[in-house]
N, C-alpha and C positions, 0 to 999 in steps of 0.2 A: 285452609283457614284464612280468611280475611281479618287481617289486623292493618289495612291502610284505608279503610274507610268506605261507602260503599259504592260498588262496582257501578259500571253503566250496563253491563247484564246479567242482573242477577241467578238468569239460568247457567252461567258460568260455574262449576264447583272447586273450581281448582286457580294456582296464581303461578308463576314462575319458583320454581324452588317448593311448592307444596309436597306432601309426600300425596306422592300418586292413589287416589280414591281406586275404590276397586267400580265393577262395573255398577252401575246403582239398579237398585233396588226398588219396584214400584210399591208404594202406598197407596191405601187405598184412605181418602181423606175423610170417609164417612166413618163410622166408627159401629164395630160390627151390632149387628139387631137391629141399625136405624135405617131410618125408609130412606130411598130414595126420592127424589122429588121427579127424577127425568132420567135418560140416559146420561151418560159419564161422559163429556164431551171429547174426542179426542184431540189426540196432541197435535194435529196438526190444525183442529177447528181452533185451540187455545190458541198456539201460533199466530192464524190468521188474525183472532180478538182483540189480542193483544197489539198487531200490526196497526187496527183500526181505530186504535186511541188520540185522540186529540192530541196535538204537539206539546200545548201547556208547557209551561214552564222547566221543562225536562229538553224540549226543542227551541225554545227562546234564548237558551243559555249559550250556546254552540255560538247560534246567530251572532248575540251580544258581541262573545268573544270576536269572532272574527269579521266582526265590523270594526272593533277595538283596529286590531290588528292590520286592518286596512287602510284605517285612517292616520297609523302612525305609521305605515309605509309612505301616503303618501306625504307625510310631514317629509319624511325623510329625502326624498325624489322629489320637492316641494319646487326646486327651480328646474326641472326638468318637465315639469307641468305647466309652469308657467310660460314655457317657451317648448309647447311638441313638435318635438322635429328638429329644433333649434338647438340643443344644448347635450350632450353625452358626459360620462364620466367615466374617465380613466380610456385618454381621448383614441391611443394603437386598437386595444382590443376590445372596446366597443365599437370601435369601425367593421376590424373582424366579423364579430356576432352578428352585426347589422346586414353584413352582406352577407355571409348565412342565411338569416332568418329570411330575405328575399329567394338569394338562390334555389333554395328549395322545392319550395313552390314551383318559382319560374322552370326551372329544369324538368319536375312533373309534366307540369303542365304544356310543353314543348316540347315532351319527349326524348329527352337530351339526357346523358347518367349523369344523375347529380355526384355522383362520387368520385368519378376521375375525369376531372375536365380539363381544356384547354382555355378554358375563360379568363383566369390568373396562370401567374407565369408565364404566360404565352411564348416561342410556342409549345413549350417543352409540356406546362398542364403541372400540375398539383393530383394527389388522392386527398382529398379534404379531411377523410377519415382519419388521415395520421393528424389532422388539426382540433380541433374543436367545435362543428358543425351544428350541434344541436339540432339535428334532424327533425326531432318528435314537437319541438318550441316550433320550428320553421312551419311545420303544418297546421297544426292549432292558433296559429297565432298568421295565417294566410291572406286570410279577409281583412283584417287591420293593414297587414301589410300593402295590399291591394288598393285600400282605400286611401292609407293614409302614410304609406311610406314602412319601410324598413327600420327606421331612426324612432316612429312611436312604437312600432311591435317591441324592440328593446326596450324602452323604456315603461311599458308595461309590463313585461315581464320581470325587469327588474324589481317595481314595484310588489308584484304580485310575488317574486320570488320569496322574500324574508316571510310575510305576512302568511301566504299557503305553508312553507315549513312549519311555521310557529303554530299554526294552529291542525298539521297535523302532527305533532308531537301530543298538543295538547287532548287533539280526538282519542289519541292510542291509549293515552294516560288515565283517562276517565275510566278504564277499565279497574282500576285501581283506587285510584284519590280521587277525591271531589274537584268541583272545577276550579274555585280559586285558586291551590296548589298547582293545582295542571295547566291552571292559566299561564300562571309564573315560570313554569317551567319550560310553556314553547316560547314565551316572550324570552326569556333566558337565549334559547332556543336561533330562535329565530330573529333575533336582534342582539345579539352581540358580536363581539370585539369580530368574530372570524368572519359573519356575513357584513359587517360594517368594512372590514378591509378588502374582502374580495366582491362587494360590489361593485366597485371599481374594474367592470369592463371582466368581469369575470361570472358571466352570467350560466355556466356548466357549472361552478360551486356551487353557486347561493340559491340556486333552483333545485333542495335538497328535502323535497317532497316525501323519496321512495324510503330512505333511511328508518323512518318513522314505521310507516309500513310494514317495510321489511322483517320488522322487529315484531310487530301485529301480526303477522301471517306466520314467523314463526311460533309464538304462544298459541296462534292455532294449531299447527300441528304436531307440537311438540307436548303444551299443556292440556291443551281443551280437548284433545282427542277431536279435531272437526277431520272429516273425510279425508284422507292423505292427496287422494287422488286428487279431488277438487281442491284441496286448497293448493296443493301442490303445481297445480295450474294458474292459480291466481296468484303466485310466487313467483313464477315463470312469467307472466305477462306484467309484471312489476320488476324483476331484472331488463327484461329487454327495454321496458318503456325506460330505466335506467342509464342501461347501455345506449340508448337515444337519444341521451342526454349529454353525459358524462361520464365517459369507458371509468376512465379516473376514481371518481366516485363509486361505481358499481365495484371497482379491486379491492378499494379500501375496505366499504362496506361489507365483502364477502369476508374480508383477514377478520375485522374484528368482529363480526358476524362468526368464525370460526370461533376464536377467541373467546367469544359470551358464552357460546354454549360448551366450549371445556370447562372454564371456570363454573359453569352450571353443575355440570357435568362430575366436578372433581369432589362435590358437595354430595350431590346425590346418584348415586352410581348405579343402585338397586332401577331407580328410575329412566335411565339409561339404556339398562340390557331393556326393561321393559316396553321404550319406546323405540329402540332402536329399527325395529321393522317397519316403522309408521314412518319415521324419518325415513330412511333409506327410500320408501316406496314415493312418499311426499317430494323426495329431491330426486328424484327420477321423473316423474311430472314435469316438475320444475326445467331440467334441463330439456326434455322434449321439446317443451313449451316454446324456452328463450330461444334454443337451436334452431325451431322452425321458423320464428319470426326474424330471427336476426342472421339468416341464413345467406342472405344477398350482401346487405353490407358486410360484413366478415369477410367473405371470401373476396369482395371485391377491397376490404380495408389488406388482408394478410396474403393474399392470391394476386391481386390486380397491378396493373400498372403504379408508375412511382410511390411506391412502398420505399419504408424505411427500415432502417435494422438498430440494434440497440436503442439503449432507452434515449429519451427526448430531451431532459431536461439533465444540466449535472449534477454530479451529486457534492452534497455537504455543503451545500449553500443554501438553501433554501429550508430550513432546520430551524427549530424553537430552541434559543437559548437555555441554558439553564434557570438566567432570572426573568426568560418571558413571562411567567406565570405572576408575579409580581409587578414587572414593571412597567405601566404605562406608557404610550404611544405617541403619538401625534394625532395620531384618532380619536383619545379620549379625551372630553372636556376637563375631567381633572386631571393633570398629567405638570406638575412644577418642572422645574427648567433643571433640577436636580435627576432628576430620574428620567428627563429627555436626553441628558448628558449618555445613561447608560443607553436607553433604549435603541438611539440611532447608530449607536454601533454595532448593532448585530447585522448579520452576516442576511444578505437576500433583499430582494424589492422588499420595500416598506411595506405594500400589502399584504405582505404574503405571512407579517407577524402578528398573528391572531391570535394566539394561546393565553394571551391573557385573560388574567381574572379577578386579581384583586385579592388583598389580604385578607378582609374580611369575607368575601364570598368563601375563599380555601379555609378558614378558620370554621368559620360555620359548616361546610361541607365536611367538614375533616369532624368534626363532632356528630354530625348525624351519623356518619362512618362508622363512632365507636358503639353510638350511646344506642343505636338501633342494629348493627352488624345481621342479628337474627332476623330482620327483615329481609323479604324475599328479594324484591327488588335491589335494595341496598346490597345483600351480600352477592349479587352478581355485580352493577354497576359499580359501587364504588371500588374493589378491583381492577373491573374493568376501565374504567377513569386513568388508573393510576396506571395502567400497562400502557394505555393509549398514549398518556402524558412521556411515558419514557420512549415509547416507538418514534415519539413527533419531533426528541430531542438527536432523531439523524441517528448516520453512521459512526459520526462521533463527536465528543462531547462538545461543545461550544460555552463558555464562560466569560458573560460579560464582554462579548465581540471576539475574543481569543480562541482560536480552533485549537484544540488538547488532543492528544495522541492516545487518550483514552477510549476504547473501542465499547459500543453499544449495539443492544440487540438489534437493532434496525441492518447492520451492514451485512448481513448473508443474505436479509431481502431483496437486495440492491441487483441482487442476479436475476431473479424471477422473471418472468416474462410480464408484461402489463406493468406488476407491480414498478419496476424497476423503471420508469416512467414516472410516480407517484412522488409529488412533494413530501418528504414529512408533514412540515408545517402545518399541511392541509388538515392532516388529522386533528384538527383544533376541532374540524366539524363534530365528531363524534367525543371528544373531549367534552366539548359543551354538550351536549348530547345526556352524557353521563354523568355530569354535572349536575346537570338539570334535575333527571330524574332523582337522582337521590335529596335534592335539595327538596323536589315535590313528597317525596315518603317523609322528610321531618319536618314539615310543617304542618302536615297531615297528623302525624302522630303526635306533634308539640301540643295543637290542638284539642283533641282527643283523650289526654293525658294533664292537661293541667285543673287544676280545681279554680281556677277563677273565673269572674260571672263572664260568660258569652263577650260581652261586648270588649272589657279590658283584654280578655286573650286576643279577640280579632285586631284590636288597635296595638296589643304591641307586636302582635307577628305581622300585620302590617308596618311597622317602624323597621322589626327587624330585618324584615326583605329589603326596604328603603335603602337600610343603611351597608346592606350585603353589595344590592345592585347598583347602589348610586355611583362605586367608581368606573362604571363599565358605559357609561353616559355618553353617547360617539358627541364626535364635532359634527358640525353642518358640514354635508356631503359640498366638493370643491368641483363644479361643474364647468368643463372644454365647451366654445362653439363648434358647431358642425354644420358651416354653413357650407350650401351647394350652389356653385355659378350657375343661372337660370338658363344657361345654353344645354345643360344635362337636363333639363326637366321639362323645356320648352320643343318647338316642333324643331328648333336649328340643330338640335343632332341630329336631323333624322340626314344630315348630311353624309353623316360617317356610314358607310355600306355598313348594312345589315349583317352581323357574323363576320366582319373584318378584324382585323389586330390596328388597335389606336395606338400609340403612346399617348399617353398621358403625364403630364411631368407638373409640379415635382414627383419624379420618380417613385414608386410605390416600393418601402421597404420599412423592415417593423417601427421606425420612430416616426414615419411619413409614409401615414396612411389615406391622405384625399382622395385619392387616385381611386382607391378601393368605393370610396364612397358614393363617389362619382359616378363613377359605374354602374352601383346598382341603384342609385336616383334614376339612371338612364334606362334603366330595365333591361341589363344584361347586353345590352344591343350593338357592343362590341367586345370582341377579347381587350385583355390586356398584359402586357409585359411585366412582368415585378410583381411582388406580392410580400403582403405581412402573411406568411404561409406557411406551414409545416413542409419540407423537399425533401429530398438526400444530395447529400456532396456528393463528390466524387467518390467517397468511400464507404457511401450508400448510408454514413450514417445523418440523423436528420440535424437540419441548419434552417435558420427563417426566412432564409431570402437567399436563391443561388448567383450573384454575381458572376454568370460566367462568360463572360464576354468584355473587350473593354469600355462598349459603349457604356451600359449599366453602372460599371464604375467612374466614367466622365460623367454621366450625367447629374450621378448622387457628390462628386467632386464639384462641380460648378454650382451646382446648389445650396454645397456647405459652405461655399466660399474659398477650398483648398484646390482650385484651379480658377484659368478662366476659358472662355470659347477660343482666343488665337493658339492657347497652348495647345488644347484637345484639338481642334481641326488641322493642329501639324500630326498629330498620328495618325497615317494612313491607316490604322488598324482599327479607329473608330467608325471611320467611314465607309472602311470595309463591313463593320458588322452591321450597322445603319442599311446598308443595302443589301441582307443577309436576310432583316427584321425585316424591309419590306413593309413598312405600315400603309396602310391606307389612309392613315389620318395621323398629325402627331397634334396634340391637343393642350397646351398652354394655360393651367390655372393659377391663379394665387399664389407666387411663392416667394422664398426670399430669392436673391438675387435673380430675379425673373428678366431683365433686363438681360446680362449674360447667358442665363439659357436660351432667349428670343435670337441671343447673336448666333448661339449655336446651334440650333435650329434649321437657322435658316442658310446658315454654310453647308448644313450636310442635306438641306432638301435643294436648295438650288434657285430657292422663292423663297417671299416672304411672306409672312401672315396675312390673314386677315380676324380685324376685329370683331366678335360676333356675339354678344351676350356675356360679357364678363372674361370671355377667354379670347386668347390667339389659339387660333386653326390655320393650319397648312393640310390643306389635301394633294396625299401625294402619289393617289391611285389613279393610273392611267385614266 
């Protein structure tokens, strides 16, 4: 039964939560003793008729919308436009992505494994996979990079990140509501609090395309009865492209992905045993599928050189408060000095507190919840909403910046493999997610259901969206320069031998990233020492950057100011590791106390610089 309005295919007969049709039944539409005019056309000639329909207004809409959507990305990325190439945000790990998004390609292209190199870290090398590579951006986005640099591939994709979410939320949703509800829903979606925070240099979040998807190929083969086999491959080829993305992401999405469909599942049980063979067969596909394509990276991510072991990030830090969901940000335009009081006290980078949402969005959500519960959609999602909301609030409880010794369902996940890797917080993605959709069923049905004339229902459910979303309004994105000394992009590198180990200073390490940048302006064309990187310690578990030597830590000393060059060049042990490293080039850009490191430099090479395009070079290969 359809009670949210109508579908975008109406050969669909069924919704999430329907009670399962039996197999149908053909009709014959003529009605018996009348002539016919012709033969009966078949179902696949209808098929094709119906393919060859004009787009009309039915294909304008899609468009509409995500023009919409595109142009309010790029309001958002607005000075990262006005300066390409010139400007990043959230300045460590957009350098990251940026040198990914090259690497890639170049490693392809050169025949070199993009996935455990000596390029960073040198010479000990990184597996990138324990990092955040975005493999599947890196290729698609080649040619830009090629043309026009590493630095606009991110920043188009950032762009296009929010915008492609938002509008596929909205494509999936038209199965169901009409499009203004669905509009709202990816913009929800796709422009709020959690892709506003982790835009910031967190391009594996906010490029959360497959979620939507995921959710669509399941209603294929769970409700729609479409082929198990086939879609179950089209499942499979949307996990990997996932996992290509964002391992992260694809865990989450499989937990609450489990998750939806119990909760489905605990409702309709009869329908359950019934499809249980289609599932099973569907996700046997599926794992075929992802296994064969992501068969190389895996073994080389969990099989290969510098692997890591236990999870990456700690835990119970990086967790949604209690009163995240209320309390505004520094992100959001309305946000008083009252409720910044609480907010900067929670626990984790600032970005990383997305769960917000506002009173009146949870007031209105929390009523659609009741007032429609027997909706299919809602009585999975809004559940599911609220499971999410208590998984994201950690291992345990957080109050107002105060960690409480109160223990929460999230902490036995903490062990899992992958999972235990996984921010809570993050989960704000499928919060909003869930959010969304239930918010798109009662508008849909507010509509539907009121007796006043057309036009006043649309103006006050337009108000009342207004006044749900108005608190979730970000601030103007706070954009880093990224500029690059023209000795990395002109012919004067071509001094450093080809496939040599440079130093580069300031020293590459996660708060001082140039170095990284540098690099791939220069097109890979030297190793380099140090890295914002995913390694393992010495106890194999993973750290951002392996200081294991004492030069690395004199050099990030004189740089910060907590040494100077006479004190480091009385430690024989610097100089020892200095002629360990063996650089062929040590390469001098922009930095602070640049003066001190030139001094130190040039006591451990034996020579002094030369000026060359924005940097001191010392070549110090035979």
């Amino acid at each position: 039964m359809r009670t949210t309005g109508t579908a975008a295919d109406p050969a669909d007969p069924a919704e999430p939560g329907d009670p399962l049709p039996a197999d149908p039944v053909p009709v014959d539409p003529v009605p018996a003793g009348a002539r016919r005019d012709g033969p009966r056309p078949s179902h696949r000639h209808r098929r094709q008729r119906r393919r060859r329909r004009p787009l009309g207004r039915a294909g304008l809409v899609p468009a509409a919308v995500l023009a919409g959507y595109l142009a309010l990305a790029v309001a958002v990325f607005r000075a990262a436009w006005a300066d390409p190439g010139g400007v990043v945000y959230g300045y460590s790990d957009s350098v990251l992505f940026a040198w990914y998004l090259g690497w890639i390609p170049h490693a392809l292209s050169a025949g070199i494994d993009p996935f455990v190199t000596s390029y960073l870290n040198a010479p000990t090398g990184t597996n990138i996979l324990w990092s955040t590579p975005v493999p599947l951006l890196g290729l698609v986005t080649a040619p830009v990079t090629a043309l026009f640099g590493p630095v606009v591939s991110l920043t188009l994709l950032l762009t296009l990140a929010p915008a492609l979410s938002a509008f596929a939320l909205f494509w999936v949703l038209r199965r169901w509501v009409p499009a203004p509800p669905a509009a709202v829903a990816g913009l929800l979606y796709g422009f709020g609090p959690y892709m506003v925070g982790e835009s910031y240099g967190h391009l594996h979040l906010t490029f959360a395309v497959f979620p939507p998807l995921l959710l669509l190929l399941l209603d294929d083969l769970i409700v729609r009865r479409r082929p198990p086999g086939r879609t179950g491959v089209l499942l499979g080829l949307a996990v990997a492209a996932q996992a290509m993305i964002s391992e992260e992401v694809l865990a989450t999405a499989a937990l609450l992905g489990a998750l939806g469909l119990a909760i489905a599942g605990l409702a309709h049980r009869a329908a359950v045993r019934a499809r249980a063979g289609a599932l099973l067969r569907g996700l046997a596909a599926c794992g075929t599928t992802a296994g064969a394509l992501l068969a190389w990276p895996l073994s080389a991510q969990f099989l290969g050189d510098q692997r890591v072991h236990g999870n990456i990030q700690p835990h119970n830090i990086a967790v949604s408060d209690l009163l995240t969901f209320v309390t505004p940000t520094p992100a959001q335009r309305i946000a008083p000095d009252v409720a910044l009081r609480h907010s900067l006290r929670f626990t984790g980078n600032a970005v990383e507190v997305t769960g917000y949402l506002g009173l009146p969005l949870l007031l209105g959500v929390a009523a659609v919840a009741v007032r429609f519960r027997r909706e299919p959609l809602v009585a999975v999602f809004a559940p599911l909403g609220a499971v999410t909301a208590l998984l994201s609030l950690g291992g345990h409880l957080h109050v107002d910046g105060r960690v409480t010794g109160i223990r929460l369902p999230w902490l036995p996940l903490e062990n899992l493999p992958v999972i235990s890797s996984a921010l809570p917080s993050r989960l704000a993605l499928y919060l909003a997610m869930s959010v969304a959709i239930v918010l798109a069923v009662g508008l849909t049905r507010v509509a539907a259901s009121t007796r006043f004339p057309r036009p006043v229902t649309r103006a006050g459910l337009v108000l009342l969206t207004a006044v749900m979303l108005a608190p979730l309004v970000p601030r103007s994105h706070v954009a880093t320069p990224a500029a690059t000394p023209s000795f990395f992009t002109g012919d004067a590198v071509r001094a450093v031998p080809e496939g040599s180990t440079a130093l580069v200073l300031p020293y590459p390490y996660p708060a001082r990233t140039e170095a990284m940048l540098w690099q791939a302006e220069a097109g890979y064309r030297f190793r380099l020492p140090g890295c914002y990187c995913t390694v393992p310690g010495p106890d194999g578990r993973a750290v951002f950057n392996a200081w294991t030597d004492p030069l690395n830590g004199a050099l990030v000393a004189v740089e910060q100011g907590r040494s100077d060059a006479a004190a480091v060049l009385a430690d024989p042990a610097v100089q020892a590791a200095f002629d360990r490293l063996a650089p062929a080039a040590v390469i001098l850009g922009p930095s602070a106390n640049r003066d001190e490191l030139a001094r130190l430099v040039t006591g451990l090479a034996g020579a002094g610089p030369a000026d060359v395009d924005g940097v001191q070079l010392w070549l110090t290969a035979p």
